[in-house]
C-alpha positions as CSV (number, residue, x, y, z in Angstrom):
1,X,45.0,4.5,25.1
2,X,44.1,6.4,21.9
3,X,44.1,5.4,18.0
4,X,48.3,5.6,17.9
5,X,48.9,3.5,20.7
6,X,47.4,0.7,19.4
7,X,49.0,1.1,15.7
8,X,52.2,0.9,17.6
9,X,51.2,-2.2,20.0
10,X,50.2,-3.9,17.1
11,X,53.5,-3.4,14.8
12,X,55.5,-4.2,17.7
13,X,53.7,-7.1,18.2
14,X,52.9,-6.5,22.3
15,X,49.8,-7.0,23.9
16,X,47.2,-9.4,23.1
17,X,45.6,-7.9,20.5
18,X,46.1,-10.3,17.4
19,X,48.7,-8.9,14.6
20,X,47.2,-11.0,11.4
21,X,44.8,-8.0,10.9
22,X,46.3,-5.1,9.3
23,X,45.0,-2.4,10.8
24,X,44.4,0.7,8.7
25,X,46.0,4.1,9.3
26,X,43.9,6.2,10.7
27,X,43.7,10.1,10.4
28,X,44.1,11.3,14.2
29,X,43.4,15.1,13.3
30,X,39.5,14.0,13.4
31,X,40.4,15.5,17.6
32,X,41.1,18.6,16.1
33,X,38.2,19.2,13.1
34,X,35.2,17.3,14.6
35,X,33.2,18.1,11.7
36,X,35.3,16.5,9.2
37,X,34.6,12.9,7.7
38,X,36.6,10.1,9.2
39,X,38.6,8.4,6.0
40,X,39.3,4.7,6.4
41,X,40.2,2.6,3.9
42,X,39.1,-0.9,3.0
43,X,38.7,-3.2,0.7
44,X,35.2,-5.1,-0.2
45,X,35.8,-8.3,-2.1
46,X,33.8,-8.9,-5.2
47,X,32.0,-11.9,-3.8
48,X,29.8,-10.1,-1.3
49,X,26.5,-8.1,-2.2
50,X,26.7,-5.3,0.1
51,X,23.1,-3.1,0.2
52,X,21.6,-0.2,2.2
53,X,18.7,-0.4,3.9
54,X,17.1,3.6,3.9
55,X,14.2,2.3,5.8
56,X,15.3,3.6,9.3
57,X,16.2,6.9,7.8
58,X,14.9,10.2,9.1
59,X,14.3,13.0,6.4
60,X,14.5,16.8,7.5
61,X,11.5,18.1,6.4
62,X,12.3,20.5,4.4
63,X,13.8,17.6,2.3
64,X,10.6,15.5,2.6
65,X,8.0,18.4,2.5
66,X,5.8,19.5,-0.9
67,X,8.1,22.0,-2.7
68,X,7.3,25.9,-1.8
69,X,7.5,28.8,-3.6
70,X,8.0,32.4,-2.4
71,X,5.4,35.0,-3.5
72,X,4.7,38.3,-2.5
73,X,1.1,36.4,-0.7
74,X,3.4,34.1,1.2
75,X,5.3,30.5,1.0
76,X,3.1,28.6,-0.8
77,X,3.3,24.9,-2.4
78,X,4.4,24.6,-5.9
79,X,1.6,22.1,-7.3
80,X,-0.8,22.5,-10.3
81,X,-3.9,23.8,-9.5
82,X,-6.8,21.4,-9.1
83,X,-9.0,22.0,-12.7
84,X,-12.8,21.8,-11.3
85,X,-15.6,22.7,-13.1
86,X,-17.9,25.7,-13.0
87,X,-20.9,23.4,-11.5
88,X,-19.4,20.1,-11.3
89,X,-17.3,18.4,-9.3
90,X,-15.9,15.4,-7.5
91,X,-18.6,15.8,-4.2
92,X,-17.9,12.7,-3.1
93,X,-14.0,12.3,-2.6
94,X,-12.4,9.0,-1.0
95,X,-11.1,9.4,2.2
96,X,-7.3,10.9,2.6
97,X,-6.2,7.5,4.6
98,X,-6.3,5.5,0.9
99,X,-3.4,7.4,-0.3
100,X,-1.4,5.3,1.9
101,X,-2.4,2.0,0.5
102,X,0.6,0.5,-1.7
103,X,-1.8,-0.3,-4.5
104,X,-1.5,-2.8,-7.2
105,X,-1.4,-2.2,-10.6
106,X,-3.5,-2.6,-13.7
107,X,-3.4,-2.4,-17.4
108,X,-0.4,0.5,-16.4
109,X,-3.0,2.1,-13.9
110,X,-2.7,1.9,-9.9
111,X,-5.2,1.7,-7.9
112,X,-5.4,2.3,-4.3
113,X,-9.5,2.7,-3.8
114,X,-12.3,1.1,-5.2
115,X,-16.1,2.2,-4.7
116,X,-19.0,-0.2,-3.9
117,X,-21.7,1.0,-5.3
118,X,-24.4,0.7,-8.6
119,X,-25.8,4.4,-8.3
120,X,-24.6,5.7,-11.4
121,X,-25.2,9.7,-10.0
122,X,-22.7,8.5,-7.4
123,X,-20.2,7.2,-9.4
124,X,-20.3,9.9,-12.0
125,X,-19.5,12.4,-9.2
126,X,-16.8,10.9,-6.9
127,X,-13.1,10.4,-7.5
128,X,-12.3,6.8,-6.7
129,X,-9.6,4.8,-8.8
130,X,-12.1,2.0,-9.7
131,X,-15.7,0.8,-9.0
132,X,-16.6,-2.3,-7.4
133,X,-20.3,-3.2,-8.7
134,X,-21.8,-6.1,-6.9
135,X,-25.6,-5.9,-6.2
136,X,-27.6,-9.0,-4.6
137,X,-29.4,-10.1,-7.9
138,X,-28.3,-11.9,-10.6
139,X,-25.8,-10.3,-12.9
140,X,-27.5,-8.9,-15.8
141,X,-25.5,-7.1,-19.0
142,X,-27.9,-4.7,-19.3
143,X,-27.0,-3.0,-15.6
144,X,-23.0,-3.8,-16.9
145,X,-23.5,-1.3,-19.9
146,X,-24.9,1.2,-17.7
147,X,-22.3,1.3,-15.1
148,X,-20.1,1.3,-18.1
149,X,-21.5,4.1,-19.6
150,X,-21.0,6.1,-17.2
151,X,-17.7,5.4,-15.2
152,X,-14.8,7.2,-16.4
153,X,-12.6,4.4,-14.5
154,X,-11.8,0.9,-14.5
155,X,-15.1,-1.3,-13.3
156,X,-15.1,-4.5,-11.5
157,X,-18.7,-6.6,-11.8
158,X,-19.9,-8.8,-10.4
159,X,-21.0,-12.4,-12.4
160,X,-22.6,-14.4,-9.8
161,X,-20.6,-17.5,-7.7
162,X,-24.2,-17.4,-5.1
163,X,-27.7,-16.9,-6.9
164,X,-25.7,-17.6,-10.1
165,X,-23.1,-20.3,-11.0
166,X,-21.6,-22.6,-13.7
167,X,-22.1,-22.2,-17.3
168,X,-24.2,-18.5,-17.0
169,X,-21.9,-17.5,-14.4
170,X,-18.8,-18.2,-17.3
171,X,-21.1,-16.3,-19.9
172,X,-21.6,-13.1,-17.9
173,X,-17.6,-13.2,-17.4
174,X,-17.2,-13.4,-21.1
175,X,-19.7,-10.2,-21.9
176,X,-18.6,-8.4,-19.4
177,X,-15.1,-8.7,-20.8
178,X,-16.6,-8.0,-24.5
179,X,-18.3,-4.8,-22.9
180,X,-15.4,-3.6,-21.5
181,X,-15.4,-4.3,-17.3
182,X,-11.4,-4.2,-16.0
183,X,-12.4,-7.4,-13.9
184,X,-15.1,-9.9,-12.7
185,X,-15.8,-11.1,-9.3
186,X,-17.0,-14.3,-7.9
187,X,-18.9,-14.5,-4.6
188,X,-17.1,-16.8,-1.6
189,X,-19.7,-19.5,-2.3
190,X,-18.1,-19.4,-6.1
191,X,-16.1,-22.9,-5.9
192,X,-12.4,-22.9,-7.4
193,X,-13.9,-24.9,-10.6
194,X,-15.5,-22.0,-11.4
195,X,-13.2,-19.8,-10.8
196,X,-10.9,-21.7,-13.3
197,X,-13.6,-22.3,-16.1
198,X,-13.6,-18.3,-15.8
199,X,-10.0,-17.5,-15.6
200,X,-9.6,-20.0,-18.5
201,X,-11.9,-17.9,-20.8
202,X,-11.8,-14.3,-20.1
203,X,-8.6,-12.0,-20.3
204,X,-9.4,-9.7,-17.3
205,X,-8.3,-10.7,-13.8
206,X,-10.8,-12.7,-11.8
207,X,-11.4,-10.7,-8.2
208,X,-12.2,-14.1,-5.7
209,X,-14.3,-13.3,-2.4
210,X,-13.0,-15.2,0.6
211,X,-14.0,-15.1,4.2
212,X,-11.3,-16.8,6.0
213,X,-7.2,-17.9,5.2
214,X,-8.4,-21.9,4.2
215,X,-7.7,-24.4,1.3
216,X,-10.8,-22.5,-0.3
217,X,-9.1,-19.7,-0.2
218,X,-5.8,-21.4,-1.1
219,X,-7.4,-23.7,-4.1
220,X,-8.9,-20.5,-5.6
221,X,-5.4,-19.1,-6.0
222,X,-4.2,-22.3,-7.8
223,X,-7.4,-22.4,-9.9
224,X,-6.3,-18.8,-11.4
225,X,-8.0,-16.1,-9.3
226,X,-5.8,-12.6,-9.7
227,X,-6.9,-10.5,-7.2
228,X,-8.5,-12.1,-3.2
229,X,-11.9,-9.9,-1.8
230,X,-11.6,-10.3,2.0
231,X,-15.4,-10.2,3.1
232,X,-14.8,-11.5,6.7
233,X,-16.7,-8.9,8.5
234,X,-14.9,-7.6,11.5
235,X,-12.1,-10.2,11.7
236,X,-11.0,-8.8,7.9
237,X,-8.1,-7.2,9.0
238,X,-6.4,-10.9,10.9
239,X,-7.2,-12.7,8.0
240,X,-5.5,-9.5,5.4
241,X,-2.6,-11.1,7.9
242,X,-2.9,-14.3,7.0
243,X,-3.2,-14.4,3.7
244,X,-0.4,-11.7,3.4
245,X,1.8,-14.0,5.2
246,X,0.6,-17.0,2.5
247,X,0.7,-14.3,-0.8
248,X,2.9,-11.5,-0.3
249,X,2.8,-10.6,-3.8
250,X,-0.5,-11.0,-4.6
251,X,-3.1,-8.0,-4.4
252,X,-5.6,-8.3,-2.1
253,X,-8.3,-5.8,-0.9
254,X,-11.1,-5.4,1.6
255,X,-14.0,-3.1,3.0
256,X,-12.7,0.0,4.7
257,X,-16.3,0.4,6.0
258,X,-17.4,4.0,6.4
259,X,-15.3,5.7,8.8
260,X,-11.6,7.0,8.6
261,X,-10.4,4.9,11.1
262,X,-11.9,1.3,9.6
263,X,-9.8,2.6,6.3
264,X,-6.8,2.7,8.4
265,X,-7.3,-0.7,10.5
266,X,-7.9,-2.0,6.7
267,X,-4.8,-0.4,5.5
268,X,-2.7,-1.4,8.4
269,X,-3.1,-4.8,8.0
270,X,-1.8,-5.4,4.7
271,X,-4.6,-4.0,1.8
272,X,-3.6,-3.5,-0.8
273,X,-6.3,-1.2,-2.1
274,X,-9.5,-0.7,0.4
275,X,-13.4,-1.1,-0.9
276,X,-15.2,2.0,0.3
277,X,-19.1,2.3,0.6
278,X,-19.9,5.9,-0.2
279,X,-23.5,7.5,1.4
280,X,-25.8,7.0,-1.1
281,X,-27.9,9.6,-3.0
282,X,-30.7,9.3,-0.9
283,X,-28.7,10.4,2.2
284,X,-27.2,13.2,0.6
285,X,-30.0,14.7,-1.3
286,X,-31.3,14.7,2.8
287,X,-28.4,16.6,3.9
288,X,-28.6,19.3,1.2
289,X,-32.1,19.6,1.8
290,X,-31.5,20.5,5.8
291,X,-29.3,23.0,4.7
292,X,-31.4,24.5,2.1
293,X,-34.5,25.0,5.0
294,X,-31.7,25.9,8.1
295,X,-30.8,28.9,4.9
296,X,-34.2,29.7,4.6
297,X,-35.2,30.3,8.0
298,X,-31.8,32.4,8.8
299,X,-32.8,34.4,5.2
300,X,-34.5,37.9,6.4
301,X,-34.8,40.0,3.3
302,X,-37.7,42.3,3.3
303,X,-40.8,41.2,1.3
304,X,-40.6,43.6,-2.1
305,X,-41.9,46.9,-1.9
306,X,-43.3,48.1,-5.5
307,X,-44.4,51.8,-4.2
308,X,-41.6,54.3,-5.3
309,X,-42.2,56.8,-2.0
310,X,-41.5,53.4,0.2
311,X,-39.2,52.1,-1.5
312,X,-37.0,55.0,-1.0
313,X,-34.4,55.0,1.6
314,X,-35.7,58.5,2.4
315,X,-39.1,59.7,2.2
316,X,-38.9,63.5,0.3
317,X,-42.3,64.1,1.8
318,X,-41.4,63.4,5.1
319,X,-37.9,65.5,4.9
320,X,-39.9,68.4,3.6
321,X,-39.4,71.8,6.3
322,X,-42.8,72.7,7.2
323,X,-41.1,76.3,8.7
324,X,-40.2,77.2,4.8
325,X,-42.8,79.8,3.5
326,X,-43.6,80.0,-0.1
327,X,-43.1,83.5,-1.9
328,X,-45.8,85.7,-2.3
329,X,-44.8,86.0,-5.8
330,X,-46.0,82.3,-6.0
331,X,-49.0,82.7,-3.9
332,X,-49.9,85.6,-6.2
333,X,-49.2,83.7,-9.2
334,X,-51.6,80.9,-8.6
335,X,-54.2,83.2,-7.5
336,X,-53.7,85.2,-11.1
337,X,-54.0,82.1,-13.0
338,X,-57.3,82.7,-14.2
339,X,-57.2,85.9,-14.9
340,X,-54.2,85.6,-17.2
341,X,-56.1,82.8,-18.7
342,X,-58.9,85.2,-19.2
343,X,-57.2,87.3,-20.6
344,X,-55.4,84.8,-23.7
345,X,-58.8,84.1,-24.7
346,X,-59.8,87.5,-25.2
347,X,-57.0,88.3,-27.9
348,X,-58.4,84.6,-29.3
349,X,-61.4,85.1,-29.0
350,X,-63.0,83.9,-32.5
351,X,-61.6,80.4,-31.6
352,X,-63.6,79.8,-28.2
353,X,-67.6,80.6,-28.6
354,X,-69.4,82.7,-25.8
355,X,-70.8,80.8,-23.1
């Protein structure tokens, strides 16, 4: 029974199908053009919200691809060229597997990687979108102007919540923010009082540590804390989970560790940006130095040679026939020599005495 069939059971009332539904005419010459577009028409009422979810669509990828260009070298992608300098550059780029953190954003910048370190060579040289300074001493402003010297990103610091708490703790929050830092972070043993005292005070977003999904975690929230730190070690990524289950709208980051594939476990489970620890100067200066002695005992260049006959690719005395006679004219003209000398002196003779 095809499309007509049932029009015409349905006007003539037979069968069981139901005859309160107007059914729409349909074209039945889709049969014959199979590539054209099937035309029904209906009507949507006003009262429902009718949306599109994209999420299970698949992009060709020549849609989703970097745009190309055609030159006579080849198909290559039409992007800017990166602008390095002559000497400098970023040596110490954050791994690829941030990019596909969501981010959150702040002060109209996003941010999808933070670096966690104090080593001011390191952070001048690297590419991350923020810094995350927090050392195991008590915060001092004098190591907060440095950092902020030389970071040309937004810097979190660190203000104390362990070694260092209540009113100093609020006091390094509020010159910090004076200085210039994007954001202060409290450690986990930073209790949600303080957390308020310092959201209360400074206009920068208060970064809370936590180490598990619990009412700490939930009363720091409350008490005003922007962005959540998960520091839970290797259960980090089931409590990202948790919390994301909790806070779906809040940022929260955590460690990504060293390796590509604890960024990934980090992003996967609902980071928002992921903390990475860099190698640290010591470690690289090491590296370049291996290289530097592997070059130098691979190098085989000749020690200089300052004599001009060496030196030369070919020896003339060494090429020189030994089967070539000379002339007799020149043999006889040495041998003459004196003679014709002798003979000069004669016509000149009142300028050399007699011997």
């Amino acid at each position: 029974m095809d499309v007509t069939d049932t029009v015409k059971m349905n006007e003539s009332g037979a069968g069981n199908a139901p005859t309160k539904c107007a059914v729409p005419e349909v074209d039945t010459k889709v049969a014959e053009e199979p590539d054209a577009a099937l035309e029904v028409p209906a009507e949507v009422p006003e009262s429902i919200d009718a949306a599109v979810d994209f999420s299970e669509v698949e992009i060709a990828e020549e849609f989703s691809g970097a745009p190309t260009v055609v030159t006579p070298a080849g198909k290559l992608q039409l992007e800017p060229t990166p602008i390095e300098g002559r000497l400098r550059h970023a040596a110490l780029s954050v791994p690829a597997e941030t990019e596909e953190c969501s981010g959150f954003t702040l002060f109209g910048r996003r941010i999808r990687s933070l670096l966690y370190t104090t080593d001011v060579a390191v952070i001048k040289n690297s590419n991350a979108d923020a810094i995350f300074a927090v050392y195991p001493f008590t915060a001092q402003p004098a190591i907060t102007q440095a950092l902020l010297t030389v970071a040309e990103c937004p810097v979190f610091v660190g203000v104390g919540g362990g070694t260092t708490t209540g009113k100093r703790a609020v006091q390094l929050a509020a010159v910090s923010e004076m200085q210039g830092a994007a954001g202060v972070i409290v450690n986990s043993p930073a209790s949600p009082d303080m957390v308020e005292q310092i959201a209360n005070i400074v206009d920068i977003p208060v970064v809370a540590t936590v180490v598990a999904c619990d009412e700490v975690a939930h009363a720091k929230v409350a008490a005003g804390a922007k962005i959540l730190n998960v520091a839970a070690g290797k259960d980090t990524p089931a409590v990202l989970r948790e919390l994301r289950e909790h806070y779906p709208n809040m940022p929260l980051i955590a460690s990504g560790g060293r390796s590509s594939l604890s960024v990934s476990e980090t992003v996967s489970a609902g980071a928002n940006a992921v903390i990475w620890t860099p190698p640290s100067a010591q470690q690289l200066q090491a590296d370049m130095m291996k290289r530097y002695r592997a070059a130098a005992a691979e190098k085989t260049t000749p020690e200089p040679v300052f004599d001009p006959v060496s030196a030369a690719s070919e020896n003339p005395l060494e090429s020189a026939r030994a089967d070539v006679p000379f002339p007799d004219e020149l043999i006889a003209k040495a041998h003459n020599a004196r003679d014709r000398r002798a003979e000069r002196r004669s016509k000149l003779r009142f300028f050399f005495p007699k011997n």
